[in-house]
C-alpha positions in Angstrom: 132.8 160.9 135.7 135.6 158.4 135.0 135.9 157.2 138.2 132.0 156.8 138.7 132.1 154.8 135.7 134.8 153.0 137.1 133.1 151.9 140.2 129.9 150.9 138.6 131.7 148.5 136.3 133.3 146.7 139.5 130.2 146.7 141.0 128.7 144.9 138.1 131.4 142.7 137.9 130.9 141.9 141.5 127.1 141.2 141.7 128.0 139.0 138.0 130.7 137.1 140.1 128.3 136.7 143.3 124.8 135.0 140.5 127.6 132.5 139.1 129.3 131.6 142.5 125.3 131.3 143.8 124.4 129.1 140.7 127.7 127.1 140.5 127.1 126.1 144.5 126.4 122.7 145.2 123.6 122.2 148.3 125.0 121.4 151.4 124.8 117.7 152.1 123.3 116.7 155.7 124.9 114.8 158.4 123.5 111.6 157.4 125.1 108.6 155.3 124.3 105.6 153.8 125.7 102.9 152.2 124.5 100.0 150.1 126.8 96.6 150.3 126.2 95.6 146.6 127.5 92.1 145.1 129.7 94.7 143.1 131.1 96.5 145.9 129.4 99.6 148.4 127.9 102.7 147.7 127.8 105.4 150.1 125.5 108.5 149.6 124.4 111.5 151.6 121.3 113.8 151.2 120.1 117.3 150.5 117.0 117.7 153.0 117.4 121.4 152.2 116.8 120.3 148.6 114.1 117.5 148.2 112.8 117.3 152.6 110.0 115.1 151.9 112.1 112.8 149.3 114.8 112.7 152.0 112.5 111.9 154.8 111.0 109.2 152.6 113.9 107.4 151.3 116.2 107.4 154.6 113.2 105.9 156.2 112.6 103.3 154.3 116.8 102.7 154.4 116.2 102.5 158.3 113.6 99.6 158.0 115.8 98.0 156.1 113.5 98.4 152.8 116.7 98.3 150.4 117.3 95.0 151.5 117.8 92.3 149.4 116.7 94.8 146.2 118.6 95.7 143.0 119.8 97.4 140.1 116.9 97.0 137.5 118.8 99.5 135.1 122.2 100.1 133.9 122.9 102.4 131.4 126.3 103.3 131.3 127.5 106.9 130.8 123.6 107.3 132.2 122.1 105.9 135.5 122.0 102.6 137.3 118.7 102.5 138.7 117.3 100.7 142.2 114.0 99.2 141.5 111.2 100.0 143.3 111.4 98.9 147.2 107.6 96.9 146.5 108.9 95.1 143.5 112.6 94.6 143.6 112.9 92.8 146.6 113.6 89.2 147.0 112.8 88.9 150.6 109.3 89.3 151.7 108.2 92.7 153.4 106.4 93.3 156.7 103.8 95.4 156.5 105.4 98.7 157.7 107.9 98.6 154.9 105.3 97.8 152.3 103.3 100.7 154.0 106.1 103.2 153.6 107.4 101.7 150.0 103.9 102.0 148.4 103.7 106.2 149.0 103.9 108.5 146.4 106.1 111.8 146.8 105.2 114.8 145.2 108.0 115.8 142.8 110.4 118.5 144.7 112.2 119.7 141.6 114.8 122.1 141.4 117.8 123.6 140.3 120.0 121.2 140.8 122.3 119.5 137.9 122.1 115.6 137.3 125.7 115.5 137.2 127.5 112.5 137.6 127.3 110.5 141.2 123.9 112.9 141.6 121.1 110.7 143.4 117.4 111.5 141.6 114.0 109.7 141.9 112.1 107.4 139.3 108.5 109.1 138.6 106.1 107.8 135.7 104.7 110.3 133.8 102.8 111.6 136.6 105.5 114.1 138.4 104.4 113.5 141.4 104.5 109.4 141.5 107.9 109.0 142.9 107.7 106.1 145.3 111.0 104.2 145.8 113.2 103.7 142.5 115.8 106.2 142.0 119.1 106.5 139.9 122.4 107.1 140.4 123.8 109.1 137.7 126.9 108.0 135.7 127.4 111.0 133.3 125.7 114.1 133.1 122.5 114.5 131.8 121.3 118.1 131.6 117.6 116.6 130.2 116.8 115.6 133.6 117.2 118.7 135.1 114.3 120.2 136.8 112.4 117.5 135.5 113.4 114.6 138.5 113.9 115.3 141.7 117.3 115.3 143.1 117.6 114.2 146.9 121.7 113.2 147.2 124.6 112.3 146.1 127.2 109.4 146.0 130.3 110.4 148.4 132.0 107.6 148.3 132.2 104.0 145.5 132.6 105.7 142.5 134.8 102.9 141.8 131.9 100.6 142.3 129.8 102.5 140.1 132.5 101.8 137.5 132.3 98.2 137.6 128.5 98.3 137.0 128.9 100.1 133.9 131.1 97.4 133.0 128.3 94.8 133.6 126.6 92.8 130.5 123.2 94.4 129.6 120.5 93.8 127.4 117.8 96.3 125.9 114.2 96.4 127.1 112.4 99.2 125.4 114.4 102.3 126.7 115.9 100.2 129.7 119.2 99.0 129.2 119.0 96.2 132.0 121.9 94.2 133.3 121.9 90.4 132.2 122.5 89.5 136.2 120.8 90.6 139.4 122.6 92.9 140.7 121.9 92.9 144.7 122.0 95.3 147.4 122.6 93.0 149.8 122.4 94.9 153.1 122.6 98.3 153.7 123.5 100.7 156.9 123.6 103.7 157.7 125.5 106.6 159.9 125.5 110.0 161.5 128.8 111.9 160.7 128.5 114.2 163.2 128.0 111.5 165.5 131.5 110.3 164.1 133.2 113.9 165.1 131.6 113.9 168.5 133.2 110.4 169.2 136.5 111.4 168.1 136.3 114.7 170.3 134.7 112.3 173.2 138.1 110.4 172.6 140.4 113.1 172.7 138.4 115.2 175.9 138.8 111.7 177.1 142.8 111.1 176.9 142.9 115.4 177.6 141.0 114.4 181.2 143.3 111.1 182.5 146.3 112.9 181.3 145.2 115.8 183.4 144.5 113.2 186.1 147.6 112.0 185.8 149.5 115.4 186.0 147.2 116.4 189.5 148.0 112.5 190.9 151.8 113.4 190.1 151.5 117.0 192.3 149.8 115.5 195.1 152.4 113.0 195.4 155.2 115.5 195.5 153.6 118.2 197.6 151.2 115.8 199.8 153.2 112.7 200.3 
């Protein structure tokens, strides 16, 4: 009886273990990255298209028509978010008409379970959840409120450091926007497939493998054909 007891109590502690590893588990980021050259420095972020598909889909397509352009930082609330303004709005370069078509659609909200934990990338909405268009945050602190309640798409992967320095920027209160007293510009953005980047390097070394290879069968011809 003792040792059933026993067994059951690892097994509990087992299946316990297993919920808080499952809820503790960050998504898996896809291949894709991009980065926004700020006038403070860049931001690179990656996605969760297992997360928030039609988000993802949405924002990397505007990033590939170059919709982030010459856009900024409306918002910077330190400890909080620093917020892109909408694609429509926040740009100061005019927009060709398959940018505005793409910047002026509406997402439905794809909430989940995700935390809005710091460097955590989630969409603007008004009060309608499902009138995301092109404004989203970057979070600078946790905020546990915003949890199932925006929709997170990403995260930053690399420029916390330029993250820091916006915090660090002058602001001034609006309402409940704490806004930066300068523009703050995304002044070109790009963006890249990682795996791309591994196949390149593995190109490279199959590459120097082959022509040393070459090399080697040149060398024993020589010897035993001269």
């Amino acid at each position: 009886m003792g040792s059933t007891r026993f067994f059951i109590f690892i097994l509990v502690c087992v299946a316990l273990l297993s919920i808080v590893k499952a809820l503790s588990q960050e998504p898996e980021l896809g291949s894709a990255r991009v980065v926004f050259q700020t006038s403070y420095g860049d931001i690179e972020f990656g996605f969760y298209p297992t997360v928030a598909p039609k988000t993802v889909d949405h924002i990397f397509k505007l990033v590939r028509l170059g919709g982030y352009n010459t856009n900024h930082f409306f918002r910077v609330d330190k400890g909080f978010v620093a917020q892109v303004a909408d694609v429509a709005s926040g740009r100061s370069a005019p927009m060709n008409e398959e940018q505005r078509k793409e910047a002026e659609k509406t997402i439905v909200g794809e909430f989940s379970d995700v935390k809005h934990v710091r460097g955590t990338l989630s969409m603007g909405r008004y009060e309608d959840p499902n009138s995301a268009q092109s404004s989203f945050s970057m979070l600078l602190g946790d905020a546990p409120h915003l949890d199932r309640q925006y929709a997170v798409f990403g995260k930053v992967t690399k420029g916390d450091e330029t993250l820091r320095k916006l915090e660090e920027v002058p602001t001034r209160r609006e309402g409940i926007f704490v806004m930066p007293t300068e523009r703050i510009t995304i002044l070109s953005t790009y963006y890249y497939d990682t795996k791309m980047e591994s196949c390149e390097e593995e190109r490279s070394v199959l590459k120097r493998r082959l022509e040393a290879s070459f090399v080697e069968v040149e060398r024993q011809r020589m010897k035993c054909f001269p």
